[in-house]
C-alpha positions in Angstrom: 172.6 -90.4 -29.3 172.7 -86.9 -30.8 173.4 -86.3 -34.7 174.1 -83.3 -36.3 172.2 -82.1 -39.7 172.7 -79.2 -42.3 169.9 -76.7 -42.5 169.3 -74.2 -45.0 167.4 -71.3 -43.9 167.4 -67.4 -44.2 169.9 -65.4 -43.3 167.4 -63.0 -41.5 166.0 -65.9 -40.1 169.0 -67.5 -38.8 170.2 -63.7 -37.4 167.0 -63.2 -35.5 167.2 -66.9 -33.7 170.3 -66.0 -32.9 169.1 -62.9 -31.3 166.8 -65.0 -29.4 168.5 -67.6 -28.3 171.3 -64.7 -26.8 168.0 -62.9 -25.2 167.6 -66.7 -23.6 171.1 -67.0 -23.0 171.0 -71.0 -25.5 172.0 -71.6 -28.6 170.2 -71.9 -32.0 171.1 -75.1 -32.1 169.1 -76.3 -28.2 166.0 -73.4 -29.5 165.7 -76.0 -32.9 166.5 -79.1 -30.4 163.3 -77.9 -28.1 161.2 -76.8 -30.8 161.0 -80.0 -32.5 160.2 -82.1 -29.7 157.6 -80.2 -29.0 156.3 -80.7 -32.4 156.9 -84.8 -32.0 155.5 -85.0 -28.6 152.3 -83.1 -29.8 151.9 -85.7 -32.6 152.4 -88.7 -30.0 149.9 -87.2 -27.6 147.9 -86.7 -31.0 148.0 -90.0 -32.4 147.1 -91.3 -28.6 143.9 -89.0 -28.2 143.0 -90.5 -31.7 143.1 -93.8 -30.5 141.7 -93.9 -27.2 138.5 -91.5 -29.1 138.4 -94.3 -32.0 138.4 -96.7 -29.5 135.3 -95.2 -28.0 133.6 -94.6 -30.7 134.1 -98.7 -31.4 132.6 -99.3 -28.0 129.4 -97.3 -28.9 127.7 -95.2 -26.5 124.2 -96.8 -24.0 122.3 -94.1 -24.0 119.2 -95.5 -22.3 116.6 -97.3 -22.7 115.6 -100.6 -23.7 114.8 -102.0 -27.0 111.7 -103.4 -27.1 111.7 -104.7 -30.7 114.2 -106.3 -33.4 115.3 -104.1 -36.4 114.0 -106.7 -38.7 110.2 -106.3 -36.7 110.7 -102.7 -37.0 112.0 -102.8 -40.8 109.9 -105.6 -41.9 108.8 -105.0 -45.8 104.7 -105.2 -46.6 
């Protein structure tokens, strides 16, 4: 379902979109529409890389090796 908003901007700004989106042969309107979800589909994948690393980092790493003592042997107080 599309909705439309009011935006406030430039008038430079607004004349120079317009020049582009004639250069792409679009409207302002589908330049803002494809800009932005580019913007919120780089925050999803964001948000998903953060995860799945956080998730990994939860896991913890093997990196080897066998453990051959307890900490509290290791870090036993004298």
């Amino acid at each position: 379902m599309k909705q439309n908003i009011t935006l406030a901007i430039e008038k430079e700004l607004l004349k120079r979109a317009k020049l582009i989106a004639t250069k792409k042969e679009t409207s302002v309107t589908k330049l803002l529409t494809e800009q932005l979800s580019k913007i919120v589909s780089e925050d999803e994948e964001y948000d998903l890389a953060k995860k799945r690393a956080l998730a990994i980092l939860r896991k913890g790493f093997h990196l080897g090796g066998r453990i051959i003592a307890k900490r509290e042997e290791l870090h036993e107080r004298r």
